[in-house]
PLY file of the C-alpha trace (Angstrom):
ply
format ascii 1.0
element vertex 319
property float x
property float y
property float z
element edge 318
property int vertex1
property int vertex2
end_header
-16.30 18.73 13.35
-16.12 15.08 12.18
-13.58 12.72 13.15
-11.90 12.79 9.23
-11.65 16.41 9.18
-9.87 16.19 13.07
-7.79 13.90 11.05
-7.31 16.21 7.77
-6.38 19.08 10.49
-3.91 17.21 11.76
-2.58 16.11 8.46
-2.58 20.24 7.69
-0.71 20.57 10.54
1.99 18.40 9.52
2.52 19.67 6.71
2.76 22.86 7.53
5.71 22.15 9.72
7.25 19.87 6.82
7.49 22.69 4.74
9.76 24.69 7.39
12.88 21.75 6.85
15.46 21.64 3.69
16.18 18.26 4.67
14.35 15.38 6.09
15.31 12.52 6.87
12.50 9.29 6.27
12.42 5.81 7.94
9.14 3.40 7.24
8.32 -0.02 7.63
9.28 -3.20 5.12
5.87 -3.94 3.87
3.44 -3.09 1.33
1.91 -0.57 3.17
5.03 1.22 4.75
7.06 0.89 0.95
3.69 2.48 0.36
4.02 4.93 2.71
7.66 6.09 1.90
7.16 6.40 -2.18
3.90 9.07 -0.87
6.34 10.97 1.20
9.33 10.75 -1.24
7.38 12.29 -4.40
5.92 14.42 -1.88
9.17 15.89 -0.67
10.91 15.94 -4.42
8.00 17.97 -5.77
8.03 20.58 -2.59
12.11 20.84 -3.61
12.85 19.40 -0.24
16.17 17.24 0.11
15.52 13.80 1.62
17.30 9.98 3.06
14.83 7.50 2.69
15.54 4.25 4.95
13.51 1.09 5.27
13.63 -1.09 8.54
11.47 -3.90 9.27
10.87 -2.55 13.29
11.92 0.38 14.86
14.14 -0.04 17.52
17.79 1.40 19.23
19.45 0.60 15.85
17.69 2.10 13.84
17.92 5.02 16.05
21.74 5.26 16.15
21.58 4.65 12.44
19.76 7.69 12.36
21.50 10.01 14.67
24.35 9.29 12.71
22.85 10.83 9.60
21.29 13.79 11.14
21.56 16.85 12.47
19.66 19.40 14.62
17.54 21.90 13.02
16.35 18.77 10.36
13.52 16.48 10.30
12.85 12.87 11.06
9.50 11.10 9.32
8.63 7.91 10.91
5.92 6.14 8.67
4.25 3.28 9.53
5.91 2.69 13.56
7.01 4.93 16.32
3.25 5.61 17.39
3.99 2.73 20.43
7.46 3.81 21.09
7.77 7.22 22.59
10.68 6.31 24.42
12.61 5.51 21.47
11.11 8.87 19.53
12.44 10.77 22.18
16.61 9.79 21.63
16.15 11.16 17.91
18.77 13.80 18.26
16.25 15.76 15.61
12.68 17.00 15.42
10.56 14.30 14.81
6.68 13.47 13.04
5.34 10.56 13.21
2.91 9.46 10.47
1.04 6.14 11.71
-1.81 3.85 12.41
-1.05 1.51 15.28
-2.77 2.42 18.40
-0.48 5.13 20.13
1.43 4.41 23.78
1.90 7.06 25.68
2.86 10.59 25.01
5.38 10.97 21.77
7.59 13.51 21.93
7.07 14.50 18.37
6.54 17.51 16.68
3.48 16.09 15.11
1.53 13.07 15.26
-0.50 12.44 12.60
-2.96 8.91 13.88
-6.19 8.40 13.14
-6.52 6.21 16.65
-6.13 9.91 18.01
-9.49 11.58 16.58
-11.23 8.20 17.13
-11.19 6.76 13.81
-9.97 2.68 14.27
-6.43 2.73 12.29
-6.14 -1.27 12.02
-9.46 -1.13 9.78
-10.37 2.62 8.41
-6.71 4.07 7.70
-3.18 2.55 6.92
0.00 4.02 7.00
0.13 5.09 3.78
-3.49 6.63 4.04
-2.08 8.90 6.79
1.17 9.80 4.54
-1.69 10.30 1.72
-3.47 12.76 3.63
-0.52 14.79 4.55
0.78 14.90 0.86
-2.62 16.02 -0.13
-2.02 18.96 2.16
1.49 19.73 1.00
0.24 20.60 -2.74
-2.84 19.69 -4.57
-1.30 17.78 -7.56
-0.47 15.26 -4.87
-3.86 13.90 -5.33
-2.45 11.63 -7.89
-0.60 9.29 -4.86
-4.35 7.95 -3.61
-3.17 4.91 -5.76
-0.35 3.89 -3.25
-2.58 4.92 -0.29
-5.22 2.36 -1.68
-2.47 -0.28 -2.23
-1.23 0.83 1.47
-4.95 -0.26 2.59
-5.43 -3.35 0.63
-1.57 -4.86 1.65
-2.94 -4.35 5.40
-6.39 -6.14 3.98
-8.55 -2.89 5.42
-11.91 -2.23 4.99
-12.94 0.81 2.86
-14.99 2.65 5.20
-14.70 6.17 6.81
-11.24 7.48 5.77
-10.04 4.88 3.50
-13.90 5.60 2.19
-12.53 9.27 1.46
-9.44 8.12 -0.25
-10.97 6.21 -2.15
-13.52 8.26 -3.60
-11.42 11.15 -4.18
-9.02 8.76 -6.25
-11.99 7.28 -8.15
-13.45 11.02 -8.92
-9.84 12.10 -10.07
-9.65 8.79 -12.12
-6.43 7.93 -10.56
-7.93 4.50 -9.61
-10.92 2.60 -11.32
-12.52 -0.72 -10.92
-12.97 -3.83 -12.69
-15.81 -6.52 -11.23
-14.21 -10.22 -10.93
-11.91 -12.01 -8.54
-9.69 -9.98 -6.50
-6.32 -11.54 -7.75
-4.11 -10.44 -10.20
-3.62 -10.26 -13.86
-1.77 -12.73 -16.03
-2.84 -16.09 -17.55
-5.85 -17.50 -16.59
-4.76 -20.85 -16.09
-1.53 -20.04 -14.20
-3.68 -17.30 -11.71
-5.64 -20.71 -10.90
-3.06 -22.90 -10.52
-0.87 -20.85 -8.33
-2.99 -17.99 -6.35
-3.74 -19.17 -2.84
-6.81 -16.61 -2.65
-9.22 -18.00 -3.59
-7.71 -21.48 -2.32
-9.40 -23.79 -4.80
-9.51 -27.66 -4.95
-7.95 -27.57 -8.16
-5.28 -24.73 -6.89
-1.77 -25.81 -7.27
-2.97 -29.18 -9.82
-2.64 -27.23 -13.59
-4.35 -30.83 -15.25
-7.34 -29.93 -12.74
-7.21 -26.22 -13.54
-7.27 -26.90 -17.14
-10.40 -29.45 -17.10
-12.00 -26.85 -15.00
-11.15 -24.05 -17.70
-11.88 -26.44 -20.24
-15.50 -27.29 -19.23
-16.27 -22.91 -18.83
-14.55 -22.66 -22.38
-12.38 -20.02 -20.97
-8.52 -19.13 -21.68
-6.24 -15.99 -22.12
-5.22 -13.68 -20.23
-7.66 -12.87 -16.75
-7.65 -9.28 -17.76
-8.90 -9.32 -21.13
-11.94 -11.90 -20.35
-15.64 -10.50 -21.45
-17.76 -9.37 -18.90
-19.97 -12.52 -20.08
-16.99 -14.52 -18.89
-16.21 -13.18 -16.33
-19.47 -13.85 -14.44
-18.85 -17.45 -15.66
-15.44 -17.77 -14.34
-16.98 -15.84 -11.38
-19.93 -17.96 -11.03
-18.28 -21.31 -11.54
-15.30 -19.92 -8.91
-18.24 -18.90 -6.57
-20.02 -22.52 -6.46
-16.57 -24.09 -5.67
-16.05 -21.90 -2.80
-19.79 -22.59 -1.44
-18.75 -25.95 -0.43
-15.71 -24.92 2.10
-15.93 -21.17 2.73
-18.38 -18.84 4.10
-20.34 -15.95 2.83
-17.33 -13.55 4.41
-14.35 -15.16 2.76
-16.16 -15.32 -1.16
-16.87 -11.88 -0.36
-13.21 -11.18 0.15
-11.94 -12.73 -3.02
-14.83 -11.39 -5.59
-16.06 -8.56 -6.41
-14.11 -5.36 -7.28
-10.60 -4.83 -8.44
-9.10 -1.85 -7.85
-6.79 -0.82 -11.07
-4.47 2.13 -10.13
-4.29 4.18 -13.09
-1.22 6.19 -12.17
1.20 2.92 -11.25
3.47 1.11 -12.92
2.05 -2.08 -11.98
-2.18 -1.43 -12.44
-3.34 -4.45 -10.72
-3.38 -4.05 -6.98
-2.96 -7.38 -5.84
-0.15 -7.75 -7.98
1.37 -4.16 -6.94
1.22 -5.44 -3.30
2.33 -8.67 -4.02
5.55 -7.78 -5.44
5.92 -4.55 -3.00
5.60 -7.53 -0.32
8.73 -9.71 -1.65
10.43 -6.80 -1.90
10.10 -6.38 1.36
10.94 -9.91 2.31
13.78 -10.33 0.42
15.02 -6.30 1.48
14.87 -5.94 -2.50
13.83 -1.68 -1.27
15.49 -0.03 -4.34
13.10 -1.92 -6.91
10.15 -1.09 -4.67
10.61 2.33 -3.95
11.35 2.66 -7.94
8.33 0.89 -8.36
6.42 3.27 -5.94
7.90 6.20 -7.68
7.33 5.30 -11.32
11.03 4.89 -12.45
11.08 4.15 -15.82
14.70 3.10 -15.46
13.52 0.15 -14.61
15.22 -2.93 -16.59
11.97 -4.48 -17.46
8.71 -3.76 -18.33
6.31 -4.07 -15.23
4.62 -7.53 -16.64
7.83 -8.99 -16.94
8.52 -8.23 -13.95
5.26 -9.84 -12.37
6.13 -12.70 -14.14
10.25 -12.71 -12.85
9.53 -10.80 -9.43
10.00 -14.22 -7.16
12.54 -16.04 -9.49
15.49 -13.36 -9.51
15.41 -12.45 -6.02
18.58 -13.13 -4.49
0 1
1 2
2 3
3 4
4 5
5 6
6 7
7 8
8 9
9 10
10 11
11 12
12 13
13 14
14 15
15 16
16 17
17 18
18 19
19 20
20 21
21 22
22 23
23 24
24 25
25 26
26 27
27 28
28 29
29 30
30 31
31 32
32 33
33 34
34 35
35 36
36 37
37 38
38 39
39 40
40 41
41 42
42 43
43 44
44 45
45 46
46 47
47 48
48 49
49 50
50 51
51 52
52 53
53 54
54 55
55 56
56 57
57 58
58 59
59 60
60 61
61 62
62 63
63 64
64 65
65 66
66 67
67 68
68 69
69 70
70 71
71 72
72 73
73 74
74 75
75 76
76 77
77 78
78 79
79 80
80 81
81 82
82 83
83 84
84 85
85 86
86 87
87 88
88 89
89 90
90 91
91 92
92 93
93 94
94 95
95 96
96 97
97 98
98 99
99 100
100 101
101 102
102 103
103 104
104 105
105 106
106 107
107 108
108 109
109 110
110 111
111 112
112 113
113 114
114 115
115 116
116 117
117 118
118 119
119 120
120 121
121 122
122 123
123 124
124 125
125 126
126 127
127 128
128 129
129 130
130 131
131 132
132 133
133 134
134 135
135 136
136 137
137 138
138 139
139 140
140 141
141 142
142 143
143 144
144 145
145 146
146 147
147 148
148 149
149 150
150 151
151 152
152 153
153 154
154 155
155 156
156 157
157 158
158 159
159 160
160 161
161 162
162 163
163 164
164 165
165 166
166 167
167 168
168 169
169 170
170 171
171 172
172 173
173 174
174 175
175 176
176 177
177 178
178 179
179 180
180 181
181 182
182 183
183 184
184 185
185 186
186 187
187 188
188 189
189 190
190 191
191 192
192 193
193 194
194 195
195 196
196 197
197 198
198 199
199 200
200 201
201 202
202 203
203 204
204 205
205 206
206 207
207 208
208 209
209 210
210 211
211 212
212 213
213 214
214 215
215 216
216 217
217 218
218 219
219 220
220 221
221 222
222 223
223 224
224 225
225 226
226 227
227 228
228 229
229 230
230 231
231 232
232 233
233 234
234 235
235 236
236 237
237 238
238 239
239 240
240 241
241 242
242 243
243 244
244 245
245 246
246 247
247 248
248 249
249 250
250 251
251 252
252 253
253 254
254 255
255 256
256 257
257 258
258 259
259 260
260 261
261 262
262 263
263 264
264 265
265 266
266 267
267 268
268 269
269 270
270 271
271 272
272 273
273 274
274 275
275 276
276 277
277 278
278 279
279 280
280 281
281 282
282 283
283 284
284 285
285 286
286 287
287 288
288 289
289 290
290 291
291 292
292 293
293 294
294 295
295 296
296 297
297 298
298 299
299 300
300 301
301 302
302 303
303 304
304 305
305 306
306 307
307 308
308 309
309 310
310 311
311 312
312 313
313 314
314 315
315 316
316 317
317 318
């Protein structure tokens, strides 16, 4: 047996004892990949008809274990996603079953129902799985039509800048098969106006980034403007090309690799782009603005703007 399907058994396994609770109660991590993380598990849960409390803390620790035990009782389920794999001390004073759903390298033994960690089958969780990977492959087991959350998993692994080998590899595939997420060659930043993507992304950091006279000679001499997303694939490989010759000078072969080549477009999101997706999930996060992510991450269309407006107003109307 190979060390994903050790990892898909004990994703199988987890679900199966999910689907014994009526209510469970859900705490994961403040960033992209544990917002991530919680929006799998929530549309997981509403779709199996099982009641949930979703909470988002930025570490787990005694508070956020009273905080729970407050809200809980026995017989019902706690979900830790994203943390609790190197705190089995603080697993065990849940006054409720427990699974923990993780990627950090495990301490000890948990006192969980269920662990679901890829460190445990010897797949390397800092790299080949995040978080919301692991929630991924336990929704996958609750129902089939859960296939369609690879999208958040692949934002999960991107936010925690993984590498898309082994499981992620697996993830990936199977959202790219089901057409959930699809790819677009370029530079690995998000969509919007050329100039401004330029002007103000750090990755690539540029020696015209953060001067918009010096971005707009440089667009100027490629004959290039609009919108990044709706460039030719002829200028693309110019903006590419130009943006790759820049980078020569100061970077090495690793970090051009990391900001061109494919973008992943998730299909089934609100917000396609994934390096926009994350970076909005991640001010959420820092600015505990949960509600908008989690409605983000579960495709509220309540929401009171369309999802490029809200690229474009994300930072600005934070409180």
């Amino acid at each position: 047996m190979s060390e994903l399907e050790k990892l898909i058994n004990l994703a199988k396994n987890a679900a199966e004892k999910i689907r014994k609770y009526r209510f469970v109660r859900i705490v994961s991590h403040n960033d992209a990949d544990g917002l991530t993380s919680a929006g799998i598990m929530a549309q997981a849960l509403l779709r199996a008809g099982i009641r949930f409390q979703l909470s988002i803390a930025g570490r787990l620790d005694e508070t956020v274990i009273e905080e729970v035990n407050r809200s809980i009782s026995q017989g019902e389920l706690v979900i830790f996603c994203d943390m609790g794999s190197g705190q089995p001390e603080l697993i065990g004073k849940v006054a409720a079953d427990v699974i923990v759903l993780d990627h950090h390298k495990p301490v000890g033994q948990s006192p969980a129902k269920a662990v679901v960690n890829a460190h445990m089958v010897g797949i390397d969780g800092a790299t080949d799985i995040s978080a919301s990977g692991t929630c991924y492959l336990v929704a996958r087991e609750l129902a089939a039509e859960n296939v369609d959350l690879a999208g958040l998993a692949i934002a999960g692994a991107v936010g925690d800048r993984q590498l898309f080998r082994t499981a992620n590899a697996f993830i990936l595939e199977e959202a790219l098969k089901t057409g959930v997420v699809s790819v677009r060659k370029g530079l690995k930043v998000g969509d919007g106006d050329l100039a401004d993507v330029l002007t103000y992304s750090t990755e690539p950091f540029l020696d015209i980034t953060g001067y918009p006279e010096k971005v707009k000679e440089f667009l100027n001499h490629l004959e290039l403007s609009g919108n990044i997303e709706n460039l030719s694939e002829e200028e693309v490989s110019r903006l590419v090309n130009a943006v790759a010759l820049k980078l020569v000078r100061q970077a090495s072969p690793e970090a051009i690799e990391a900001v061109i080549g494919e973008v992943l477009l998730l299909n089934r999101e609100l917000v396609k782009n994934v390096y926009d997706f994350i970076s909005i999930l991640n001010a959420c996060g820092k600015h505990k603005v949960y509600g908008l992510a989690l409605s983000l991450c579960l495709k509220s269309r309540g929401l009171p703007m369309k999802p490029s407006l809200l690229q474009k107003n994300m930072i600005k109307n934070l409180p």
